[in-house]
C-alpha positions in Angstrom: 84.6 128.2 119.0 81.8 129.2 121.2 81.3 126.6 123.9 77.7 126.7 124.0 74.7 126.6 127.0 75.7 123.8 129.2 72.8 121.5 128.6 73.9 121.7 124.7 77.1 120.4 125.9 78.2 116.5 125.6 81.1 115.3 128.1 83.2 112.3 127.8 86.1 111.3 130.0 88.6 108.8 129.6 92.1 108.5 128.2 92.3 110.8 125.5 94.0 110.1 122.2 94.6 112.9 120.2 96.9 113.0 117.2 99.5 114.3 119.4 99.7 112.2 122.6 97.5 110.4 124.9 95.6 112.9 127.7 95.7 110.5 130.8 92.6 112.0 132.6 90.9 113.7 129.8 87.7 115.0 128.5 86.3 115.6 125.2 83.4 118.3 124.9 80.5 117.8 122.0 78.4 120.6 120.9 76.1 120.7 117.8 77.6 117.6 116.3 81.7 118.9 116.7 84.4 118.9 119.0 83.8 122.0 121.3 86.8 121.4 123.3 89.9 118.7 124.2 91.9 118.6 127.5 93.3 117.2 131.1 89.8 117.5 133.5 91.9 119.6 135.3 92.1 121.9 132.7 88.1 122.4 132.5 87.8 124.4 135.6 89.8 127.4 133.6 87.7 126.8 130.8 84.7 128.3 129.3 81.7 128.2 132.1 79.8 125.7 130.1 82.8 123.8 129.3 83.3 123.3 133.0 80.2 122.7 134.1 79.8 119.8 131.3 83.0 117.9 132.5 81.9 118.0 136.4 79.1 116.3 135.0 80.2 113.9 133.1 80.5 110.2 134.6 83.5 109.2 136.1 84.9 106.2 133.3 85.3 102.7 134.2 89.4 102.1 135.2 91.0 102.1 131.4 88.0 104.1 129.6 89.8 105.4 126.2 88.5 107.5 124.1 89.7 107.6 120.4 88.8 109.7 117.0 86.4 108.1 115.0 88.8 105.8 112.6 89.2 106.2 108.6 89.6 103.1 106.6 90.7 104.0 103.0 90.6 100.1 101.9 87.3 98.2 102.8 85.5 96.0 100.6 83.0 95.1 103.2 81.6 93.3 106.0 78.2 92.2 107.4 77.9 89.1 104.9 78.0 92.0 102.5 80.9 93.1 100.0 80.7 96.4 98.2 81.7 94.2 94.8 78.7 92.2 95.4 75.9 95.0 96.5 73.4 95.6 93.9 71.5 98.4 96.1 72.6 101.2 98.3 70.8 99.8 101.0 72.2 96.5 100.5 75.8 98.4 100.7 74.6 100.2 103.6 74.9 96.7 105.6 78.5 96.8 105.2 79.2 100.7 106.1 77.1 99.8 109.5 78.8 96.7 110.6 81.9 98.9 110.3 80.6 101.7 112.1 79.6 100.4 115.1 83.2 99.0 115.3 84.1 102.5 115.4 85.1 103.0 111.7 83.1 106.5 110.8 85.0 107.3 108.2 85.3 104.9 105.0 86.0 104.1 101.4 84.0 101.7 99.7 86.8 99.0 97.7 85.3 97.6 94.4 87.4 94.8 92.9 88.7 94.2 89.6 85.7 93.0 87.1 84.1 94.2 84.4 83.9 97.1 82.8 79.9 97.5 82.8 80.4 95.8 86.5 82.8 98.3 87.6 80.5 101.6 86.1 77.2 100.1 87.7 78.7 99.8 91.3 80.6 102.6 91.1 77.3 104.8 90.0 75.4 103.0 93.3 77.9 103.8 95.6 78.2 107.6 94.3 74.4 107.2 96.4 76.2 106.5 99.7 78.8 109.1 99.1 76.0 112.0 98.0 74.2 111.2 101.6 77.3 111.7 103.0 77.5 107.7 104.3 81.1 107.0 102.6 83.9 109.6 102.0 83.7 107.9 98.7 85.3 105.0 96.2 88.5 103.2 95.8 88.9 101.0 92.8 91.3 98.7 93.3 92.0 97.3 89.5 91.5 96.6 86.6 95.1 98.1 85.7 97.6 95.3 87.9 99.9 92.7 87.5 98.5 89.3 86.6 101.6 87.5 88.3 100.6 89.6 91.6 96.6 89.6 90.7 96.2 88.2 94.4 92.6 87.5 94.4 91.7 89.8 91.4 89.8 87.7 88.8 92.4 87.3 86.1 90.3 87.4 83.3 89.5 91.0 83.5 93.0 92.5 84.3 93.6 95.3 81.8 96.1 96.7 80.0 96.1 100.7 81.3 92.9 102.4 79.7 92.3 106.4 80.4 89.2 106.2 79.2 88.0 103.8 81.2 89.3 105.8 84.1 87.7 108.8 83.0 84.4 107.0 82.2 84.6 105.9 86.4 85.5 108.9 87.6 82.4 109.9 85.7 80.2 107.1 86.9 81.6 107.7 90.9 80.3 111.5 90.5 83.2 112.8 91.5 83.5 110.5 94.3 86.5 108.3 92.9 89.1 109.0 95.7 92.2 106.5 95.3 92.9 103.7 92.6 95.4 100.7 92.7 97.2 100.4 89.7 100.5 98.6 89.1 103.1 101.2 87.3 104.9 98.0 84.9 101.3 97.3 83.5 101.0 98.9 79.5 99.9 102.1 79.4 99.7 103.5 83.3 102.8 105.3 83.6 103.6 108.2 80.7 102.1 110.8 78.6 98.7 110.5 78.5 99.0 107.1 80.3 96.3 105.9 83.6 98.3 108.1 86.3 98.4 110.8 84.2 94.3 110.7 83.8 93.9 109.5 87.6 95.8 112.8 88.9 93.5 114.9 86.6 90.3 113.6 87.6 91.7 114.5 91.4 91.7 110.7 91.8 94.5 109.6 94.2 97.0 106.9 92.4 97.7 104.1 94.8 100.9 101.4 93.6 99.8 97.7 94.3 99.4 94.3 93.1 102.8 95.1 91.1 105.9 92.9 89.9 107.2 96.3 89.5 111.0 97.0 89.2 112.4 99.3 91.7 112.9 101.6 88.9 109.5 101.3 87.1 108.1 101.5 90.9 110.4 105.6 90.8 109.2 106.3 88.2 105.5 105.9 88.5 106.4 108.1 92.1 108.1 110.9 90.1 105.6 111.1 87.4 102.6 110.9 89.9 104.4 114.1 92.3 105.0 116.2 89.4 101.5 115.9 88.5 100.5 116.3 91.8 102.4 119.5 92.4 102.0 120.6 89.3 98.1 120.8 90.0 98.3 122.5 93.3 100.8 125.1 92.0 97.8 125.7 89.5 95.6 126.0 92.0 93.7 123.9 90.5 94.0 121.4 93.8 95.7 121.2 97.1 98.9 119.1 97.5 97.5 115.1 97.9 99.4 112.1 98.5 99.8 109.0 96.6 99.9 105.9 98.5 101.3 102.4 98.5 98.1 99.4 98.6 98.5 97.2 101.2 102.1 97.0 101.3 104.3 94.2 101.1 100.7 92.1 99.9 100.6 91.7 96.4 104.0 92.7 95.5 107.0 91.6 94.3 109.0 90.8 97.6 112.3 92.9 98.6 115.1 91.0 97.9 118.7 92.5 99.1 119.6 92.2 95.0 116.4 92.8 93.3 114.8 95.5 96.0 111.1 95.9 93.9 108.7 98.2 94.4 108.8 97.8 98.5 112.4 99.6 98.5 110.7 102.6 96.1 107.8 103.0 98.2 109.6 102.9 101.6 111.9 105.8 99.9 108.9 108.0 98.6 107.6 107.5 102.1 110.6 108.6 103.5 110.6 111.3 101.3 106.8 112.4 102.6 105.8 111.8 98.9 103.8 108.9 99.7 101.8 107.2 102.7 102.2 103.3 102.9 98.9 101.1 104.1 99.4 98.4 106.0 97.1 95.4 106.7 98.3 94.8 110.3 95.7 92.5 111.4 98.0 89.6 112.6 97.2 87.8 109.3 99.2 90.0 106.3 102.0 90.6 108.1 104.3 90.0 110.9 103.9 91.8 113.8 107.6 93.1 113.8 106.9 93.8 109.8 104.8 96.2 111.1 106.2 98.0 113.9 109.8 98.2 111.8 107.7 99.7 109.1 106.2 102.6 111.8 109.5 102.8 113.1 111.2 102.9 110.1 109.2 105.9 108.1 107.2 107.3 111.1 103.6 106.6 111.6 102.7 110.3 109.7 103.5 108.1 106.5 101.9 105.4 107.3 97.7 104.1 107.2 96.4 101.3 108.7 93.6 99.5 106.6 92.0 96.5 107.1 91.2 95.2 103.4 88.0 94.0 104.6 85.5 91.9 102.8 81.9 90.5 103.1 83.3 88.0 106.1 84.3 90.8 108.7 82.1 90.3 111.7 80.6 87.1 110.2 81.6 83.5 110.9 83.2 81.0 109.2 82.4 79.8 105.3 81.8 80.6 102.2 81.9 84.0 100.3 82.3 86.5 97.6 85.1 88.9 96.5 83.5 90.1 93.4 83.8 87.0 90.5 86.3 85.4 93.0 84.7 82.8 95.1 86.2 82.3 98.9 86.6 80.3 102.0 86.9 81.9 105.4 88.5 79.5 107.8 89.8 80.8 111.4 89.4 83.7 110.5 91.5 84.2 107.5 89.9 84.9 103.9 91.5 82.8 101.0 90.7 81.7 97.0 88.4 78.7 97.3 90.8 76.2 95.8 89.2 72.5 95.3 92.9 71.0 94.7 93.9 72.5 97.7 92.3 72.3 101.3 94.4 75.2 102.5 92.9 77.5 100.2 94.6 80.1 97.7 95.8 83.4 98.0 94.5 85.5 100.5 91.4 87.3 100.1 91.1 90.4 101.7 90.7 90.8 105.4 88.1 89.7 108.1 89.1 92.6 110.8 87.2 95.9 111.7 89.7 98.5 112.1 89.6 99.0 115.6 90.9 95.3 115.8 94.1 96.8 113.3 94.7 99.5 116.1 94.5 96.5 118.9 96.9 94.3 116.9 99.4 97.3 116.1 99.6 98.2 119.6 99.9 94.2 120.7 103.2 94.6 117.9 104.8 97.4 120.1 103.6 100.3 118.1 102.7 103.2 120.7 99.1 103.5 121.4 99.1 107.3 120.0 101.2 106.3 116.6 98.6 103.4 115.9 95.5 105.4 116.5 96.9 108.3 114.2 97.6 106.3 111.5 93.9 104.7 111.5 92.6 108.2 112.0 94.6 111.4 111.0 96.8 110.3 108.2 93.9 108.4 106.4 92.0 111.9 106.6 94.5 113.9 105.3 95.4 111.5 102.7 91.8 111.8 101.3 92.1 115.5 102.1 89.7 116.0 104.7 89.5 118.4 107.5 86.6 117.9 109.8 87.2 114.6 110.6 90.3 112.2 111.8 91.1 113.8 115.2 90.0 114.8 118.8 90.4 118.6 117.5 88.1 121.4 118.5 86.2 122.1 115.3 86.6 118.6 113.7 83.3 116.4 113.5 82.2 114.9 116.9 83.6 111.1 116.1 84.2 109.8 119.3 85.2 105.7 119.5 85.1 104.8 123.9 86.6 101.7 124.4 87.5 99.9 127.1 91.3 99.6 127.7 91.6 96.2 125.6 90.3 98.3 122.8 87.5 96.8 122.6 84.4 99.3 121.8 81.6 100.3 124.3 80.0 103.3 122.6 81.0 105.0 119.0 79.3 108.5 118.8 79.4 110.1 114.4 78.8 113.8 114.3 77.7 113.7 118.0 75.1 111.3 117.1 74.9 107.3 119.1 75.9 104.7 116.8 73.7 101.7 117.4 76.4 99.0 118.7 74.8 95.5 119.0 
């Protein structure tokens, strides 16, 4: 890549995270909204002239200065006050996308929750707006296709039996930017011939196994079915070889019990397997911290994404909200059902972290800093198939998160481009 004049050049220094390793003393060189070049400062002088000349100018970073991709949330219902459900207007949406942002999330899908089917094809047909402008990477519908027993907090009166033509009619509705949808494989009609995977891998959606009280078997053979389509298309050429993933693992599913193993056994094995990629709501709330650093440790953080599941409440205070139908109460923190019998609340209702705060909380678990930032970053990408962002990689979009060395962000830079942050 050429490097440029040096006053078209952008230098940051800091700790470096790339998708390999962390650079200690490192610099990361912007040109033209991309990555023009990643390395030790030490390094630069042997570089291109401009490149060198850009890092000797660049300001030396505050003690701890880290510098991470832009992150890539593939499970967000929103944040802001504003939930992606509930958002009648792109511009109304767009609240949520830039209260994410500026957290240092550039990359994101836009959840919808289970509701109707008008509901579902009018929000979907908004948010296909943000995704043509290039402001999302595009839609995952989570529902209406799950188990009622492990709805969570999807409104139970418009779970589904499994309907391909309602998929079909979304995908239609999304313009092509329906990306990944949760579906429970033990639901009527989603695994089979001519069943809801079956239309989901055809429409180049991504099938995602959640909110299931799956058998370990019925969880296989959803995985087999959904590979062999998989593979089957990309022999074709008709598509590259995807990944199916696992929704919020552990959350909404049936749990793993040493005798009756569930869906969490089958997906830790197709992980294993590198036939699917597990997320993982690690914000201190969903799981245990040592859930989550034996689950990195246990399939390797290349099959793993953290997500953060957000809703309206992320960045917000206290109270009351909306998850689509479902009504909830945000109390330290921590998103539930509003229940009036019970003061503790119901089920838990999505998440109230940015992403960046998933990262911190992985890390505080014992995860390595490089393993937590990849899988907030690189594996989301490639699970959505996308090349030009996810990494600190010459040629990839110039997404560039500096934080301090809590994690906590001071600048976020998308294509090059300041991120307002306050």
């Amino acid at each position: 890549m050429s490097a440029g004049t040096p006053d078209s050049l952008v230098a940051l220094r800091g700790r470096v995270v790339t998708p390999q390793d962390v650079v200690v003393d490192g610099a990361v060189v912007l040109a033209d909204g991309v990555v023009s070049w990643v390395g030790p400062v030490v390094a630069a002088e042997h570089a291109d002239p401009a490149v060198a000349e850009a890092v000797a100018r660049a300001a030396v970073p505050e003690p701890g200065t880290l510098l991470l991709p832009g992150l890539v949330d593939l499970h967000d219902h929103g944040g802001g006050g504003i939930g992606f459900p509930d958002a009648t207007s792109a511009d109304e949406a767009m609240i949520a996308v830039l209260e994410h942002r500026r957290h240092g999330t550039t990359t994101m899908l836009a959840s919808l929750v289970t509701a109707g089917r008008e509901t579902l094809l009018a929000r979907a047909a908004m948010l296909a707006d943000l995704a043509d402008a290039g402001e999302i990477a595009g839609l995952h519908a989570e529902g209406p296709f799950l188990s009622h027993a492990r709805r969570g907090a999807q409104s139970p009166e418009d779970l589904l039996p499994g309907d391909p033509t309602l998929v079909r009619d979304l995908a239609r509705a999304a313009r092509g930017h329906l990306r990944t949808m949760t579906v429970a494989p033990e639901v009527d009609g989603v695994v089979g011939p001519g069943g809801v995977a079956e239309a989901l891998v055809e429409e180049g959606v991504v099938p995602s196994l959640g909110h299931t009280d799956a058998s370990t078997e019925e969880a296989e053979a959803f995985v087999a079915q959904v590979a062999a389509g998989l593979a089957a298309r990309a022999a074709a050429g008709v598509a590259p070889v995807r990944e199916m993933t696992a929704t919020h693992l552990f959350n909404g599913m049936r749990p793993l019990h040493h005798r009756a193993p569930g869906p969490i056994a089958a997906c830790l094995a197709a992980a294993a397997r590198e036939e699917l990629v597990v997320e993982l709501v690690a914000d201190g709330v969903h799981l245990a911290p040592a859930t989550v650093r034996t689950v990195v440790e246990t399939v390797g953080a290349d099959r793993v994404a953290l997500v953060t599941d957000a809703m309206a409440a992320a960045g917000m205070a206290d109270g009351s909200y909306g998850l689509g139908p479902m009504a909830v109460t945000v109390r330290d923190g921590v998103a539930r059902l509003t229940d009036p019998d019970d003061p503790e609340g119901g089920a838990i209702a999505g998440g109230t972290a940015h992403l960046l705060d998933v990262v911190r909380a992985t890390v505080a678990a014992g995860v390595p800093l490089a393993d937590a930032v990849r899988s907030a970053s690189w594996v989301p990408a490639r699970v959505l198939g996308l090349s030009d962002v996810g990494g600190l990689v010459v040629g990839r979009r110039a997404d560039v998160v500096v934080t301090d060395a809590d994690l906590r962000p001071r600048r976020v830079l998308r294509a090059g481009v300041e991120v307002r942050t306050a």
